[in-house]
TIRO-2110 file (N, C-alpha, C; in Angstrom, 1 decimal):
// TIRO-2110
84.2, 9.3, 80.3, N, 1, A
84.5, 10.4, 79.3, CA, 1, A
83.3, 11.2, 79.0, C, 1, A
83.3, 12.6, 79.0, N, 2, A
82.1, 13.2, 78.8, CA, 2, A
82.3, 13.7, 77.3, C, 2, A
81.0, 13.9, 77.0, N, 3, A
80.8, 13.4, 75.3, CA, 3, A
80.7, 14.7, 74.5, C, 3, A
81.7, 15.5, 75.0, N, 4, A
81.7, 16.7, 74.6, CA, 4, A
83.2, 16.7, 73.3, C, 4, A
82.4, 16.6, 71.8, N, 5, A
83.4, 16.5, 70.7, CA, 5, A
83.5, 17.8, 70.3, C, 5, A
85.4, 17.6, 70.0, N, 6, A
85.6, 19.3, 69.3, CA, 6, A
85.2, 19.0, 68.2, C, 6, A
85.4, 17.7, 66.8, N, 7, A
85.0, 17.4, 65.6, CA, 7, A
84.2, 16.0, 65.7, C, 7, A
82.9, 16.2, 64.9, N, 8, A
82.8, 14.8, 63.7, CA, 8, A
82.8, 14.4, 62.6, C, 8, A
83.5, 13.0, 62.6, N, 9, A
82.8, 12.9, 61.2, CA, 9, A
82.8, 11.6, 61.3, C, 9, A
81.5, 11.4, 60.0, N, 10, A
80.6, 10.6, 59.8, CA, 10, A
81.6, 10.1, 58.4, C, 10, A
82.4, 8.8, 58.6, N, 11, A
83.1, 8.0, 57.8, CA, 11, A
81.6, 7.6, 56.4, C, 11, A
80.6, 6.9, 56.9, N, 12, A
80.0, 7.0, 55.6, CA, 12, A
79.1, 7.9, 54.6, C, 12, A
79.8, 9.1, 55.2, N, 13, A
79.6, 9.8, 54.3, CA, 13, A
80.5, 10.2, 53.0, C, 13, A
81.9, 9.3, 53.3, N, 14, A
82.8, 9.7, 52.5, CA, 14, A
83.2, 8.4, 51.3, C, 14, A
83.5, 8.8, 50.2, N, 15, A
83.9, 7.4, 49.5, CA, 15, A
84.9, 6.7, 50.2, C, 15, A
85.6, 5.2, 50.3, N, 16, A
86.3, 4.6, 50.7, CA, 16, A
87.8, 5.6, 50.6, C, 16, A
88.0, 5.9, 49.5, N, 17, A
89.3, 6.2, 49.5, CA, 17, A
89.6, 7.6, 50.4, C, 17, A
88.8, 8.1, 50.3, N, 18, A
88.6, 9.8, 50.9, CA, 18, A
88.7, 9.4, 52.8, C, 18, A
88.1, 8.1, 53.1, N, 19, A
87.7, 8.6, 55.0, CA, 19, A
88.8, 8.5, 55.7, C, 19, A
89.7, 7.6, 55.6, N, 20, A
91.1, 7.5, 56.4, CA, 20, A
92.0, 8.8, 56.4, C, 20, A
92.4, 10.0, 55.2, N, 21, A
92.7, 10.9, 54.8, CA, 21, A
91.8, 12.2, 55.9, C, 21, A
90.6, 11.9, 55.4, N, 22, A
89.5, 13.0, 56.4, CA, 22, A
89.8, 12.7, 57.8, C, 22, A
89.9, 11.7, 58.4, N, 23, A
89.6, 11.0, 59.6, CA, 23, A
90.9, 12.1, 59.9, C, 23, A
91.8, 11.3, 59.4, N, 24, A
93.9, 12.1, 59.8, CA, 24, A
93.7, 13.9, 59.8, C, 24, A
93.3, 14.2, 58.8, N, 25, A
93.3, 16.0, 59.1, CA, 25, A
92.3, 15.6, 60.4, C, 25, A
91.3, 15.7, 59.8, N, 26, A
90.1, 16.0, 61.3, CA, 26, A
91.2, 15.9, 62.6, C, 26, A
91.9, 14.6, 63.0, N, 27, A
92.3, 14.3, 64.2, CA, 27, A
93.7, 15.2, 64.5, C, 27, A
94.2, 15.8, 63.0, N, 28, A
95.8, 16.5, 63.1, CA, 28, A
95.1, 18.1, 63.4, C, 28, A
93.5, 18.5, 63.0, N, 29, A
93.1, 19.8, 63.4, CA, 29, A
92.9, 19.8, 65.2, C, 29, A
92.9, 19.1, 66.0, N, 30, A
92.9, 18.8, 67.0, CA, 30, A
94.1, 19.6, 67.9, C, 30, A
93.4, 20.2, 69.2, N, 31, A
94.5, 20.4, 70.4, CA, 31, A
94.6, 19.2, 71.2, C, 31, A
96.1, 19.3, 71.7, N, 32, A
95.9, 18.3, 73.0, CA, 32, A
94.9, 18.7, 74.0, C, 32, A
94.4, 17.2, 74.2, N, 33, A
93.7, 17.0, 74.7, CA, 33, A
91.9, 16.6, 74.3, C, 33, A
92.0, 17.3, 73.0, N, 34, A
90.4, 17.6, 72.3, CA, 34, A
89.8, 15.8, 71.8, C, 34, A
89.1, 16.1, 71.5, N, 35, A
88.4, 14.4, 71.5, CA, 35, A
87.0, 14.7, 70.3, C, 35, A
87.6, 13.6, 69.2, N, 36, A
86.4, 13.6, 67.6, CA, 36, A
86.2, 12.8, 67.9, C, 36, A
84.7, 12.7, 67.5, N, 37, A
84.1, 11.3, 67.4, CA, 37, A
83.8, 11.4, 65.9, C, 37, A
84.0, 9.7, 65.9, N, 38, A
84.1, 8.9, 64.6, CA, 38, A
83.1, 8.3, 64.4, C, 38, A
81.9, 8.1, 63.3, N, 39, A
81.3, 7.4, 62.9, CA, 39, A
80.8, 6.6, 62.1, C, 39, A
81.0, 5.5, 61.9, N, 40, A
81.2, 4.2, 60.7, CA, 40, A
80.3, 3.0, 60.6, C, 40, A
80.3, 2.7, 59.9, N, 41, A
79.1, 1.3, 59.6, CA, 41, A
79.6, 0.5, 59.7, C, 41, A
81.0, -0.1, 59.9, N, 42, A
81.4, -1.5, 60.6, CA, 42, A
82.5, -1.1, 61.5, C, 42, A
83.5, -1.7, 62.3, N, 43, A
84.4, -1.8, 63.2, CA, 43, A
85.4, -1.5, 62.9, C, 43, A
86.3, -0.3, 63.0, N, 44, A
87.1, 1.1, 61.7, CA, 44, A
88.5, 0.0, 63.0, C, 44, A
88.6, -1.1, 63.4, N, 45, A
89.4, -1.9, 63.6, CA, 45, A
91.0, -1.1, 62.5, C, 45, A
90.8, -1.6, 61.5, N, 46, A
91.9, -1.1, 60.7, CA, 46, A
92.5, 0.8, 60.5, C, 46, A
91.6, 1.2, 61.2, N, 47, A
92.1, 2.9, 61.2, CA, 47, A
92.8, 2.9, 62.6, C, 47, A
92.3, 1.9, 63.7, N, 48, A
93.0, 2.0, 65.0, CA, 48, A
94.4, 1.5, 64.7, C, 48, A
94.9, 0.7, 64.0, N, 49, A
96.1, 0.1, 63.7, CA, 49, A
97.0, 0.7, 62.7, C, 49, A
96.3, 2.0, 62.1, N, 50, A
97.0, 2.4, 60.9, CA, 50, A
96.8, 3.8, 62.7, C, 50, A
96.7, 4.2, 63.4, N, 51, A
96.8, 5.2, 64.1, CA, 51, A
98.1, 5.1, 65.3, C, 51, A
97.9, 3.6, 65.5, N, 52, A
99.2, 2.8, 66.0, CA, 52, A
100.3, 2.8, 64.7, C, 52, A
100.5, 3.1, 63.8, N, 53, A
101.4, 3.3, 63.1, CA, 53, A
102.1, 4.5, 62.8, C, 53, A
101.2, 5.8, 62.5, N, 54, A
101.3, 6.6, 62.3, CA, 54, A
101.4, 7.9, 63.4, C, 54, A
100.8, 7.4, 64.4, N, 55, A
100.7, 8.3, 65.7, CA, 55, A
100.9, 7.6, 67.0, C, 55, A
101.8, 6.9, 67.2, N, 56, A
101.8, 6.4, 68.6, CA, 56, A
101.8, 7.2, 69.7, C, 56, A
101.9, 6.1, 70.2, N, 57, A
101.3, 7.1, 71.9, CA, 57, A
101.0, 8.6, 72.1, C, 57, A
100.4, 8.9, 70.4, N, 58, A
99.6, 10.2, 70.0, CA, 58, A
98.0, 10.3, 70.3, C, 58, A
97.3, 9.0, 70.9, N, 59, A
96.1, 9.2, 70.8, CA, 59, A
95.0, 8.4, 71.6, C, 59, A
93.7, 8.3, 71.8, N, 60, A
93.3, 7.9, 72.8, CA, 60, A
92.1, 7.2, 71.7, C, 60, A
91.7, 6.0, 72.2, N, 61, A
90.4, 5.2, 71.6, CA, 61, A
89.9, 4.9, 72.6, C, 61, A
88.5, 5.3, 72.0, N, 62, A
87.6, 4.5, 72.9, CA, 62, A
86.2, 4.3, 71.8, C, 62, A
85.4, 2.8, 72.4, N, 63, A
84.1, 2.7, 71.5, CA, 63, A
83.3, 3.0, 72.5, C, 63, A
82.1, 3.6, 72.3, N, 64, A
81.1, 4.6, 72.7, CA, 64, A
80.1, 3.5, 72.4, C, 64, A
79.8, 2.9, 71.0, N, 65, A
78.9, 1.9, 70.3, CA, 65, A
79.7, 1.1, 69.6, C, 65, A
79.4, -0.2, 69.6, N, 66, A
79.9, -1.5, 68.7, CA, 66, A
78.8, -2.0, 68.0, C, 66, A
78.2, -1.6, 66.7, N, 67, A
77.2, -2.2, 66.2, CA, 67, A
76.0, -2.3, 66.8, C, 67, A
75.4, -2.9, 65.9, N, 68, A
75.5, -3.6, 64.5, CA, 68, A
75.5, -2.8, 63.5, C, 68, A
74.4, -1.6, 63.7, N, 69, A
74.6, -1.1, 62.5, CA, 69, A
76.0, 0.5, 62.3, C, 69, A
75.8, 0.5, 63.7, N, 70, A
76.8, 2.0, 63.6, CA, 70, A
77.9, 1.9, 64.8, C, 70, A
79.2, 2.4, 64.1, N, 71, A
80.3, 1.9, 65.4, CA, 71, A
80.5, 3.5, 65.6, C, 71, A
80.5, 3.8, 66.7, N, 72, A
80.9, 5.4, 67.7, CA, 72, A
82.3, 5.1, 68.1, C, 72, A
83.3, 6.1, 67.9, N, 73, A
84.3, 5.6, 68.6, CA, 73, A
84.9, 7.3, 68.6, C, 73, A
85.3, 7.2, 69.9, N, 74, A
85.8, 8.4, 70.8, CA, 74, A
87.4, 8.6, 70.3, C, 74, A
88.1, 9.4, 69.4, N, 75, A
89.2, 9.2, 69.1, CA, 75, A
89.9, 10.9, 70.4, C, 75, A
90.9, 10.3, 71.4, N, 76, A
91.4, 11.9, 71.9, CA, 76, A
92.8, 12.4, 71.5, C, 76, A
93.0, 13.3, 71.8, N, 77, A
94.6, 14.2, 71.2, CA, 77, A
95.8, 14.1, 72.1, C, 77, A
96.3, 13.4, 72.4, N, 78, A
97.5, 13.4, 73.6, CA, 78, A
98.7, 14.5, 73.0, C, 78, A
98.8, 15.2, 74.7, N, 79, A
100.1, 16.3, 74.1, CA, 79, A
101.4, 15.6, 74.1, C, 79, A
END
């Protein structure tokens, strides 16, 4: 995948309650096809399963970085 992002954002920049909400616009401002990267201080594990809930076979993951200190993860836009 080449690492060309239409958005990012940086999850700790945001209070807990606010990044899952930001994450969802950010990824719903998206064309098919476009690709955000996500950045977070532990393994956003639980946003990939709330993404399988909410958007199936709406979306594409990938981790770029796994720790320790910062997780990258390549979210894409399926049409």
């Amino acid at each position: 995948m080449s690492e060309s992002f239409k958005a990012t954002v940086d999850a700790r920049e945001y209070p807990p309650r606010d990044k899952h909400r930001v994450i969802f616009e950010t990824f719903d401002g998206l064309k098919s096809g476009e690709t955000m990267l996500l950045l977070n201080d532990h393994d956003p594990k639980p946003l990939y399963y709330q993404f399988q809930m909410e958007r199936p076979d709406g979306f594409g993951w990938e981790y770029l970085e796994e720790g320790p200190e910062v997780w990258r993860v390549a979210i894409s836009k399926k049409g």
